[in-house]
C-alpha positions in Angstrom: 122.5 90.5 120.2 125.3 88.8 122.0 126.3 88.3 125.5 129.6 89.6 126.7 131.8 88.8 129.8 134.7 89.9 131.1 136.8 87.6 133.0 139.3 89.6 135.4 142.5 89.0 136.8 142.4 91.7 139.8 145.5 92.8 141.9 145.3 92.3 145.5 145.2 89.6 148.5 141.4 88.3 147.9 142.0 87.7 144.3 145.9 86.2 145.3 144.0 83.9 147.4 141.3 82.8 145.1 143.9 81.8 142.6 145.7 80.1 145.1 143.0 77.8 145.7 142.6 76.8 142.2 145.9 74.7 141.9 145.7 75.3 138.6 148.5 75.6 135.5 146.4 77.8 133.3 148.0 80.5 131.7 144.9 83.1 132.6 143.3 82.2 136.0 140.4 84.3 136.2 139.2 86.0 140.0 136.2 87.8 138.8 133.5 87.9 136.4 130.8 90.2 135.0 128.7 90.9 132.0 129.3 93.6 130.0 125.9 95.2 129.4 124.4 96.3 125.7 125.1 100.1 127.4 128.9 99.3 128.1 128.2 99.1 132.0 129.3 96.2 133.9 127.6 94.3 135.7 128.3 91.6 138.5 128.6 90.8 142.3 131.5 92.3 143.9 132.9 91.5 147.4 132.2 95.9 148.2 128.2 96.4 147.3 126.9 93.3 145.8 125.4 93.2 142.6 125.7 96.5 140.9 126.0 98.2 137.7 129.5 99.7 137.3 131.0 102.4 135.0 133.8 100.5 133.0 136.8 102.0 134.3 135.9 101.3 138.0 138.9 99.1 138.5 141.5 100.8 136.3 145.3 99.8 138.0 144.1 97.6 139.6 143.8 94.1 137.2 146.6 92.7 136.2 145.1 91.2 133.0 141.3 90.6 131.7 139.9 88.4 129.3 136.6 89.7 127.2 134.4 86.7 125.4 131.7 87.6 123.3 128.9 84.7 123.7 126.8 84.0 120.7 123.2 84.0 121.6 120.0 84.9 120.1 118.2 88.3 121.0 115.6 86.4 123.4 118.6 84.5 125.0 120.8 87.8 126.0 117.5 90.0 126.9 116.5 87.2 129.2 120.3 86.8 130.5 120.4 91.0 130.7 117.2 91.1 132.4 118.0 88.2 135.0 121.0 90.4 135.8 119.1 93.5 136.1 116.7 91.8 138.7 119.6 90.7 140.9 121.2 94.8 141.0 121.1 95.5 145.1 121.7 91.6 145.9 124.2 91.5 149.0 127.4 89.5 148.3 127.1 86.0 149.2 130.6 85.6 151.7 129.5 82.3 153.0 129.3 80.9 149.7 133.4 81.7 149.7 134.1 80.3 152.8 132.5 77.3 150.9 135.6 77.3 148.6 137.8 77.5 151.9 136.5 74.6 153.3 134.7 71.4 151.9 131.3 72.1 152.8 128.2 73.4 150.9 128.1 76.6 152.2 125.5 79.8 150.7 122.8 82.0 151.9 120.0 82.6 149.6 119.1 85.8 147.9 122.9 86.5 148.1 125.3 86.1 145.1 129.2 86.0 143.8 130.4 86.7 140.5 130.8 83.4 139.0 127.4 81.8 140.2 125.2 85.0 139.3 126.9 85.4 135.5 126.4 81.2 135.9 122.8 81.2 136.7 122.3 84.1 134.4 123.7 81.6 131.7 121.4 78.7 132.7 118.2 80.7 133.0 118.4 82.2 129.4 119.4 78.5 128.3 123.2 79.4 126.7 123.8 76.5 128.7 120.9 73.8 127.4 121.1 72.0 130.7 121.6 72.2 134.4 125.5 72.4 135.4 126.6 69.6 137.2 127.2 71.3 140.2 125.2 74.2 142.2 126.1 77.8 140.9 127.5 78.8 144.2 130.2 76.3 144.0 131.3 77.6 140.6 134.3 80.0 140.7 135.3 82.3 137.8 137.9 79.7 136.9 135.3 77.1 136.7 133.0 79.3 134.6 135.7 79.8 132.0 136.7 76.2 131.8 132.8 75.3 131.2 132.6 78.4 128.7 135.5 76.9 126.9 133.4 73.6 125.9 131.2 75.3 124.0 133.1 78.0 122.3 136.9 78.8 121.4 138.3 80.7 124.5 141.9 82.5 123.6 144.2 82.0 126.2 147.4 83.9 125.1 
C-alpha cells in the first residue's frame, strides 16, 4: 500500500506569506500538506481546526495549483504512517511554531502540530525516512518537505 500526499498551493494572504518567506525560485512552492488517506479523505493540520480528516473537495477555488506524490512504502510502513496520523486527529494547530518561521528562534508548543512537521514526523515514525531529519519537524515547512521528498524519489515539477 502506498503513501500519498498532496502538496498545495492555496490562494490567500497566509499562504502568500508563507511563500514569501521561502525566497525560493522553484517553479511549485508548496503552502500546505496532507496525506491522502487509503479512503480518499485528507488528512493534515490546518490553520482552522487542527488536525482533521477532510472530505476532498474542502478547498475547491481556493488552490491555485497542487501537487500529488505517491510514496512507495511497504504495507507496515503506510499502516504505521496512517495510524500515526489518525492518533494526531483533534491536535490544535501549533501557531507558535509559525511565528518560529517569522522570526529566528525555535519556537513550538507541544501536543500541537502544522502540516509539514505532522506529515514529517508521520514520515520518520513509520521509517520512509531511515533516519532522523537534520532539523526538528516543527521547523520543516511544506517547501522543505518537498525538497527532502525529492532526494529520495523523482518529484515532477512542471
Amino acid at each position: 500500500m502506498p503513501i500519498v500526499l498532496r502538496f498545495v498551493r492555496s490562494m490567500g494572504l497566509s499562504s502568500d506569506m508563507i511563500v514569501a518567506l521561502e525566497k525560493t525560485a522553484m517553479p511549485f512552492t508548496p503552502s500546505h500538506v496532507e496525506a491522502v488517506t487509503p479512503d480518499g479523505f485528507y488528512l493534515g493540520a490546518h490553520f482552522d481546526g487542527g488536525v482533521q480528516k477532510r472530505q476532498k473537495n474542502y478547498d475547491a477555488e481556493q488552490f491555485s495549483s497542487q501537487l500529488f506524490l505517491t510514496l512507495d512504502a511497504t504495507d507496515a510502513q503506510a499502516s504505521s504512517f496512517y495510524a500515526f496520523l489518525d492518533n494526531h486527529i483533534g491536535e490544535p494547530y501549533d501557531w507558535k511554531a509559525i511565528l518560529g518561521f517569522v522570526i529566528p528562534q525555535h519556537e513550538h508548543t507541544l501536543d500541537h502540530a502544522i502540516c509539514s512537521a505532522l506529515i514529517s514526523l508521520a514520515l520518520r515514525g513509520c521509517k520512509w525516512f531511515p533516519w532522523p531529519l537534520a532539523t526538528p519537524a516543527h521547523l520543516i515547512d511544506p517547501r522543505d518537505l518537498l525538497l527532502i521528498i525529492s532526494g529520495r524519489m523523482l518529484v515532477p515539477m512542471g
